[in-house]
Every structure is written in structure tokens, then in C-alpha cells.
MARBA-3410 file (N, C-alpha, C, O; in Angstrom, 1 decimal):
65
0.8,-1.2,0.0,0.0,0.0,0.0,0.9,1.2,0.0,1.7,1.3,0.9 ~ 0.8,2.4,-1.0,1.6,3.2,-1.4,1.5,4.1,0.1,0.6,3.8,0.9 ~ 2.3,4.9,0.4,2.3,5.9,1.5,2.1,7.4,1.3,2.2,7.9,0.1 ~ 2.0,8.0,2.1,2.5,9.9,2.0,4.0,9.7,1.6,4.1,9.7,0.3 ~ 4.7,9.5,2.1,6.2,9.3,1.6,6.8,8.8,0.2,7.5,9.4,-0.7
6.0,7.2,0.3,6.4,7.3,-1.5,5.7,8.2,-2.5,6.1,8.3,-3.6 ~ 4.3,8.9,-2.0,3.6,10.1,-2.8,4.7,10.7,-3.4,5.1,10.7,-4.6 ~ 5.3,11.3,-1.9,6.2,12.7,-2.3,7.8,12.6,-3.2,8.3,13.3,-4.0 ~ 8.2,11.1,-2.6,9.3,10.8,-3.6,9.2,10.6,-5.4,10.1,10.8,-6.1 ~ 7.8,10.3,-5.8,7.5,10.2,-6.9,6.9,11.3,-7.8,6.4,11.3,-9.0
6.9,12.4,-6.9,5.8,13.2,-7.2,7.2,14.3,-8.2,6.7,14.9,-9.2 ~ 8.6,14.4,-8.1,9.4,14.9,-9.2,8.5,14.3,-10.8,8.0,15.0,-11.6 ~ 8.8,12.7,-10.7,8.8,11.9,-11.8,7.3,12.2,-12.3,7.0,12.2,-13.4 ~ 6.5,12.6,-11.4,5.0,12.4,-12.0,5.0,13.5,-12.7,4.7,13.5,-13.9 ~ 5.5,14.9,-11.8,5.5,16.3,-12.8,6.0,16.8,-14.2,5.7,17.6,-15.0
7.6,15.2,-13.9,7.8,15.4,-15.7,6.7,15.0,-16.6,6.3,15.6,-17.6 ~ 6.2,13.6,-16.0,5.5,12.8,-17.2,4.2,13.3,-17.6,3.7,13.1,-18.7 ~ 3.4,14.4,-16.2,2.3,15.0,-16.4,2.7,16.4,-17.0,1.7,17.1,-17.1 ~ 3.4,16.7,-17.2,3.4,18.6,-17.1,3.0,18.9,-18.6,2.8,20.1,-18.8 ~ 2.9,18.1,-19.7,2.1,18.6,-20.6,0.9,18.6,-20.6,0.1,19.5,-21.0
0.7,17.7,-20.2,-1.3,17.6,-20.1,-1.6,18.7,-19.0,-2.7,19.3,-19.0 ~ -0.5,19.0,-17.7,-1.1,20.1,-17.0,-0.8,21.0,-17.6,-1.8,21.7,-17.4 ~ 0.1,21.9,-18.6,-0.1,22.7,-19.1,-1.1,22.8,-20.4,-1.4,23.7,-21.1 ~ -1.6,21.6,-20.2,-3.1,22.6,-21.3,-3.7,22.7,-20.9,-4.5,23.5,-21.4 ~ -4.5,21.9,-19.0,-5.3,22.1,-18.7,-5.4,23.6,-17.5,-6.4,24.1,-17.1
-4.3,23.7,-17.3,-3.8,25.3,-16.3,-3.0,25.9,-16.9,-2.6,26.9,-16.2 ~ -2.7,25.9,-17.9,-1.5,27.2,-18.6,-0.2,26.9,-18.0,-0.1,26.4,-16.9 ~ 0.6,27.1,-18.7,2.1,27.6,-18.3,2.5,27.3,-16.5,3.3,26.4,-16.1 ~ 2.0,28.2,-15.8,2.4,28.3,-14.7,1.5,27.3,-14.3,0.6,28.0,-13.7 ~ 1.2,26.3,-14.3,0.5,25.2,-13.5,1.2,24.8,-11.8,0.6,24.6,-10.7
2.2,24.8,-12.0,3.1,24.3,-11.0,2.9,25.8,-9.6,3.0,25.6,-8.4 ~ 2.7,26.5,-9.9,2.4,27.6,-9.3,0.9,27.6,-8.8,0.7,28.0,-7.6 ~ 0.0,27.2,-9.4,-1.2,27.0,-9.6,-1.7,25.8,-8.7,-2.8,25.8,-8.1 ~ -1.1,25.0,-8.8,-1.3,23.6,-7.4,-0.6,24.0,-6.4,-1.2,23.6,-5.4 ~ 0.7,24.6,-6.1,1.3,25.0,-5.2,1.8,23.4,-4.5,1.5,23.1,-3.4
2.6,22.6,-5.6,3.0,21.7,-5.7,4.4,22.0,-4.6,4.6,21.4,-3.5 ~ 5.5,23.0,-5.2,6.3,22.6,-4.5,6.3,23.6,-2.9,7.2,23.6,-2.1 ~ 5.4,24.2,-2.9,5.1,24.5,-1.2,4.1,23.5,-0.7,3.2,24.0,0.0 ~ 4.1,22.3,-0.8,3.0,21.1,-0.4,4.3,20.0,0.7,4.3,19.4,1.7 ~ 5.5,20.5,-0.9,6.9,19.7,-0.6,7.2,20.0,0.9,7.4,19.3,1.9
7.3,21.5,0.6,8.3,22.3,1.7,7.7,21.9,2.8,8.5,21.4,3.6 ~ 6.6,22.0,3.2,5.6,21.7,4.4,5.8,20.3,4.6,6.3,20.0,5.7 ~ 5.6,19.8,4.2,5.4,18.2,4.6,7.0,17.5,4.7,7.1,16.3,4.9 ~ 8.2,18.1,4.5,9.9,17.9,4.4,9.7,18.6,6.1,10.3,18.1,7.0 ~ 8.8,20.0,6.3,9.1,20.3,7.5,8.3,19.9,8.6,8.7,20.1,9.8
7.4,19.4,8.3,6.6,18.3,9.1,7.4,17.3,9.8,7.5,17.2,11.0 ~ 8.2,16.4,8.8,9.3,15.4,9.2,10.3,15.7,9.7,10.8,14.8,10.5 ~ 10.9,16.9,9.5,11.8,17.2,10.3,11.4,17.8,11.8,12.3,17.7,12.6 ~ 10.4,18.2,12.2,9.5,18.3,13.5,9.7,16.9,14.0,10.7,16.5,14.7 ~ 9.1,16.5,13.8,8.5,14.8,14.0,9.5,14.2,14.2,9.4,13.6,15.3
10.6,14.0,13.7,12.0,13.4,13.6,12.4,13.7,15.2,12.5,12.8,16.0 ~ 12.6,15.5,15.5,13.1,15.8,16.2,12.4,15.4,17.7,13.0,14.8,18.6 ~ 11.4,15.7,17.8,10.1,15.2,18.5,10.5,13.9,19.1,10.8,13.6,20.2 ~ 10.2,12.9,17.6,10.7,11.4,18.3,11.6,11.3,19.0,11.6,10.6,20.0 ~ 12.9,12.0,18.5,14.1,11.9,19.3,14.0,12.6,20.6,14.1,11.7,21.5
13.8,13.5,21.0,13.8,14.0,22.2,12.8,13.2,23.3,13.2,13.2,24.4 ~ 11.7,12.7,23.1,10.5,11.5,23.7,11.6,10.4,24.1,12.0,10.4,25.2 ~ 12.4,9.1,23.0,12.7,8.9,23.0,13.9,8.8,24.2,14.1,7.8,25.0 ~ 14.4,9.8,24.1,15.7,10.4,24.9,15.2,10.7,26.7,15.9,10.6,27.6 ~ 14.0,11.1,26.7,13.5,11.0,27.6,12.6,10.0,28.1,12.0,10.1,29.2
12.6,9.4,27.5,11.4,7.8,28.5,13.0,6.6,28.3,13.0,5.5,28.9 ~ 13.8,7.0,27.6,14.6,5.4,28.2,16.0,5.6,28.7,16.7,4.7,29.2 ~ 16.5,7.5,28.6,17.1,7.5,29.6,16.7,7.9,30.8,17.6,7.7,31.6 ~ 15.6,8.3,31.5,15.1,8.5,32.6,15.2,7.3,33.5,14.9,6.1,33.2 ~ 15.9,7.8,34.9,15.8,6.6,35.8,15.5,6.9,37.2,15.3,6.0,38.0
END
């Protein structure tokens, strides 16, 4: 079952193979228009939250004594 993660790693390859059919159906700036790569930036900084998050939880429930 595909994930959010493999979404976003595939989602370069999708924009080559789609980007003609989205430029006729949105014009030129399509890519601007879905706000494709501020979808990237948010969800890259989501994980890096979360990352940090885990780690510090982590750091705190199994070194605590």
C-alpha cells in the first residue's frame, strides 16, 4: 500500500510525465497553480519536526531513571 512518503518521492517523476497535459489544462504556470512545491516544503518540515520530536521522547522515556 503506497504511502504519504512514496507520494512525495514520486511526485518529481510524476510532474515530468504529467506537465504537458497540466499545461493545457492550467497554462504555463501550472506548478504555481497547485502549489505543488510549497505542499513539498511543508510536509519535508513536518518530518523534520516529528524526527526531532521522536528523538527528544525517546531520549527522555529510556534515559530516565
Amino acid at each position: 500500500m503506497p504511502s504519504t512518503v512514496d507520494f512525495f518521492k514520486e511526485l518529481p517523476q510524476f510532474v515530468v510525465k504529467a506537465g504537458s497535459i497540466l499545461s493545457n489544462i492550467y497554462g504555463v504556470d501550472w506548478g504555481n497553480k497547485l502549489e505543488v512545491p510549497g505542499l513539498q516544503a511543508i510536509y519535508f518540515a513536518t518530518l523534520t519536526v516529528r524526527a526531532k520530536y521522536v528523538w527528544t521522547a525517546s531520549c527522555f522515556c529510556f534515559l530516565r531513571k
